[in-house]
Each structure stands twice: as structure tokens, then as C-alpha cells.
Backbone bond lengths (Angstrom), bond angles and torsions (degrees), N, CA, C in turn:
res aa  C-N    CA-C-N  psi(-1)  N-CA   C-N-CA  omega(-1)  CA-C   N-CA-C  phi
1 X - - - 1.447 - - 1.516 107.72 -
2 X 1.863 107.05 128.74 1.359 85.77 -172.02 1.906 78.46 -125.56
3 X 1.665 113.36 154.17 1.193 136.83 -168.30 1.448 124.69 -113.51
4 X 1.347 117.13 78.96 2.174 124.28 -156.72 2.297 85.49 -95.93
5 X 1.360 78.65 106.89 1.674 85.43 176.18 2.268 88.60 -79.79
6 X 1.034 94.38 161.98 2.122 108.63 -168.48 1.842 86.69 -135.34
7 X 0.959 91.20 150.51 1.655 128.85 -174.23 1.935 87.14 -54.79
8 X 1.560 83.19 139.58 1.911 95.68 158.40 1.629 111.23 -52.67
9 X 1.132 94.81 137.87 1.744 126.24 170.66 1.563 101.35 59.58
10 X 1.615 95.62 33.74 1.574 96.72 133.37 1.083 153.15 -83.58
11 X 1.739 133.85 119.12 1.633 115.65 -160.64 1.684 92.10 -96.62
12 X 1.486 86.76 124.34 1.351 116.99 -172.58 1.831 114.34 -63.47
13 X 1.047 101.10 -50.91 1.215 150.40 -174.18 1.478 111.83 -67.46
14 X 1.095 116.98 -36.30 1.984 127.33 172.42 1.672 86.39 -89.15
15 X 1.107 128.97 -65.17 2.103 128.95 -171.65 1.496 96.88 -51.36
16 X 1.110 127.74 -51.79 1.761 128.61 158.07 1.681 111.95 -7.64
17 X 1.065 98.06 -79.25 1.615 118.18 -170.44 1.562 107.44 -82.23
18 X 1.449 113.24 -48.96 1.487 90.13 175.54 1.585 98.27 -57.87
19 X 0.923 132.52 -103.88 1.426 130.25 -168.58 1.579 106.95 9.02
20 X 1.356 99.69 -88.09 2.045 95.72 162.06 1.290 143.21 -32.59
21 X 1.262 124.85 -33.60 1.191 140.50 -165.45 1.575 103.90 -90.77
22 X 1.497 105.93 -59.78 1.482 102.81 -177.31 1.236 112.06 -133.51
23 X 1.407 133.29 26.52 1.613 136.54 132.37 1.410 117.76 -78.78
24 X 1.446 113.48 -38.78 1.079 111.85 -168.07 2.025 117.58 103.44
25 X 1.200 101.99 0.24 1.606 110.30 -149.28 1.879 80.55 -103.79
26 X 1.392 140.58 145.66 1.118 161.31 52.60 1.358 139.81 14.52
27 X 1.723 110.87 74.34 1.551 126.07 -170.84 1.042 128.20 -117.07
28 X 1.386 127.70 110.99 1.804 123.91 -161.27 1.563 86.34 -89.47
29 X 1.298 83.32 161.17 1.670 124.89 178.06 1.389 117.12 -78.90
30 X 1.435 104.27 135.43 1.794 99.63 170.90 1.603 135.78 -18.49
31 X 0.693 123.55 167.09 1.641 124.36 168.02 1.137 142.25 -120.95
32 X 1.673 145.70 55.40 1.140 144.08 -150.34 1.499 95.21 99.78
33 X 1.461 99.87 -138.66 1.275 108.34 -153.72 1.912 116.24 -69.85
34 X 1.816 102.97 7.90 1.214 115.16 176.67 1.634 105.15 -99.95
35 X 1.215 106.89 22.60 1.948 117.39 -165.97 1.682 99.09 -69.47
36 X 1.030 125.22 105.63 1.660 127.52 175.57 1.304 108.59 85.40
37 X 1.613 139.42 13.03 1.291 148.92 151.23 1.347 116.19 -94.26
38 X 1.228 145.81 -22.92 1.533 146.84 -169.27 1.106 100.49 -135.74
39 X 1.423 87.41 -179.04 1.606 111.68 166.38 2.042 121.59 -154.48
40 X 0.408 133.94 119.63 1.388 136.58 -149.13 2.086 98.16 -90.45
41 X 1.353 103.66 157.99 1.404 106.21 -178.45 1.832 105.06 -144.14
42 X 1.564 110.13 126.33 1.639 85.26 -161.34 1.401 70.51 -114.69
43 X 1.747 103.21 148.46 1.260 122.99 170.15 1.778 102.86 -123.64
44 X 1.213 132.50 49.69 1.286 129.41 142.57 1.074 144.83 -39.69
45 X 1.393 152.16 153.71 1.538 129.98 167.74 1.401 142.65 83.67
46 X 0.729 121.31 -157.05 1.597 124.58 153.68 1.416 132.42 -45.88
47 X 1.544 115.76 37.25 1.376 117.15 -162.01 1.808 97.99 -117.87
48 X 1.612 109.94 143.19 1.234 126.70 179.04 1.353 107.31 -135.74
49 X 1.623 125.33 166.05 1.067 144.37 -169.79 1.535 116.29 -41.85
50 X 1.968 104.03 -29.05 1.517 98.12 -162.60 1.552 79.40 -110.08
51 X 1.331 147.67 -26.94 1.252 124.75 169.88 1.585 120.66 -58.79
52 X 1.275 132.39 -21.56 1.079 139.02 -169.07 1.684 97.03 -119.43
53 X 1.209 138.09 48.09 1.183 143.38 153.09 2.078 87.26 -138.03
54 X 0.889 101.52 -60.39 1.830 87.42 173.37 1.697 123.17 -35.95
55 X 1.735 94.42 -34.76 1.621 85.74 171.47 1.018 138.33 -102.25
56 X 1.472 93.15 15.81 1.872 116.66 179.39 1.679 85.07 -84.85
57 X 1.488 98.19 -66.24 1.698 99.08 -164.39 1.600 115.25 -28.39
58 X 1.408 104.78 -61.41 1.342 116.86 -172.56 1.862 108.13 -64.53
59 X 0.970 106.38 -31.86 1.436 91.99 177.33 1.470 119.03 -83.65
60 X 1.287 116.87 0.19 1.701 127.76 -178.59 1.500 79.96 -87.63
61 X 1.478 138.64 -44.84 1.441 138.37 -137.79 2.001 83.71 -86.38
62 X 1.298 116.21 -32.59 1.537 112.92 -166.70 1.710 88.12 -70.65
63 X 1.156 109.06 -57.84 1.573 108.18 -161.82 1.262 121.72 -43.55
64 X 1.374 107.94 -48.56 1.321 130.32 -174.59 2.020 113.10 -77.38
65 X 1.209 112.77 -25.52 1.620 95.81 156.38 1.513 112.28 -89.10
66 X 1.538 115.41 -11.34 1.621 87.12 165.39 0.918 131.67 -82.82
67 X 1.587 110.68 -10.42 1.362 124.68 -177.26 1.413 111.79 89.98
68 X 1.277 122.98 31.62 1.107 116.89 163.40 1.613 141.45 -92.70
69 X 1.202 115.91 111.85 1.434 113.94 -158.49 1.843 120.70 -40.42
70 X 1.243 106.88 127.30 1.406 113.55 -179.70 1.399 112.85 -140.93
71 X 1.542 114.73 147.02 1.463 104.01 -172.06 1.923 112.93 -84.30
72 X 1.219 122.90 174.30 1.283 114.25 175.66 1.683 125.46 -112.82
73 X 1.435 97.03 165.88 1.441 118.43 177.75 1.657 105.16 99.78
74 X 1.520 112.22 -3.16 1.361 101.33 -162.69 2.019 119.49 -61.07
75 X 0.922 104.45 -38.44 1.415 97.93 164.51 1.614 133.90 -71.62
76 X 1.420 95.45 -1.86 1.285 109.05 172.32 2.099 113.49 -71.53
77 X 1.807 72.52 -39.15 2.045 91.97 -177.77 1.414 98.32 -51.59
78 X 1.609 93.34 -54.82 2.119 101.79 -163.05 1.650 94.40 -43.25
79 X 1.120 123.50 -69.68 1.308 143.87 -165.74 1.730 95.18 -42.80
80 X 0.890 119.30 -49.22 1.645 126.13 -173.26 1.671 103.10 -79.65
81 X 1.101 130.48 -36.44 0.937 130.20 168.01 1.596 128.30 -51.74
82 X 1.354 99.77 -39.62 1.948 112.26 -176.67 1.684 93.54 -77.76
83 X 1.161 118.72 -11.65 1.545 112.12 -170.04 1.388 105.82 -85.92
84 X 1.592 120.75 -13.26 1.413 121.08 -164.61 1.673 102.27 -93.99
85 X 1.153 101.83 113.59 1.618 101.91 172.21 1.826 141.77 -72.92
């Protein structure tokens, strides 16, 4: 489980569903005192390099129609990262 806290007077909760709705991606909500500050990402299971760069993609794709500020190239890193042996 990995935990990306999002900028104040973010609705957590609308990036939730877009993500779901029309990424396709599945994102729980903070926990306690992270309740309407985060969002959690579970990578359990059956997960590989290109499933877990798909859910980067798609979750850059949620951020970015809500308009929530994010810095760039980061999937470029992921991508650079699987290249390092």
C-alpha cells in the first residue's frame, strides 16, 4: 500500500471516482487523521512493472482533469527506473 497525501482543498473523493469511473483505476481514501488528505494505492498480488506503470498513468490522467497540481516527467522516472538493472 502506497499513500500520495494531494494539496489542501482537495476533494479526495471526486479524484476517487474520476480515476474509477473513467481510468478505470480503484483508490481508497485516507485513513484517520489522513481522512480527505490522501489517497492510498494498493499494489498487492498479481502486479508487474506494466500493471503498476498503467496505474501511475491513469492516476496522473485523474489528477490532471481535476486539475490538480502535480509536478512533471514523473512517469517518465517510473519508465527510467525499470530500465535500471
Amino acid at each position: 500500500m502506497t499513500t500520495i497525501s494531494v494539496p489542501p482543498g482537495t476533494d479526495v473523493d471526486a479524484l476517487r471516482a474520476v480515476a474509477r469511473e473513467r481510468f478505470g483505476v480503484a483508490m481508497a481514501g485516507g485513513l484517520g487523521p489522513l481522512t480527505g488528505l490522501a489517497f492510498r494505492i494498493g499494489h498487492l498480488g498479481d502486479s508487474n512493472p506494466a500493471t503498476i506503470l498503467g496505474c501511475l498513468g491513469a492516476i496522473e490522467a485523474a489528477l490532471r482533469q481535476q486539475a490538480i497540481p502535480l509536478g512533471h516527467h514523473a512517469l517518465d522516472a517510473a519508465v527510467a527506473a525499470l530500465l535500471v538493472d
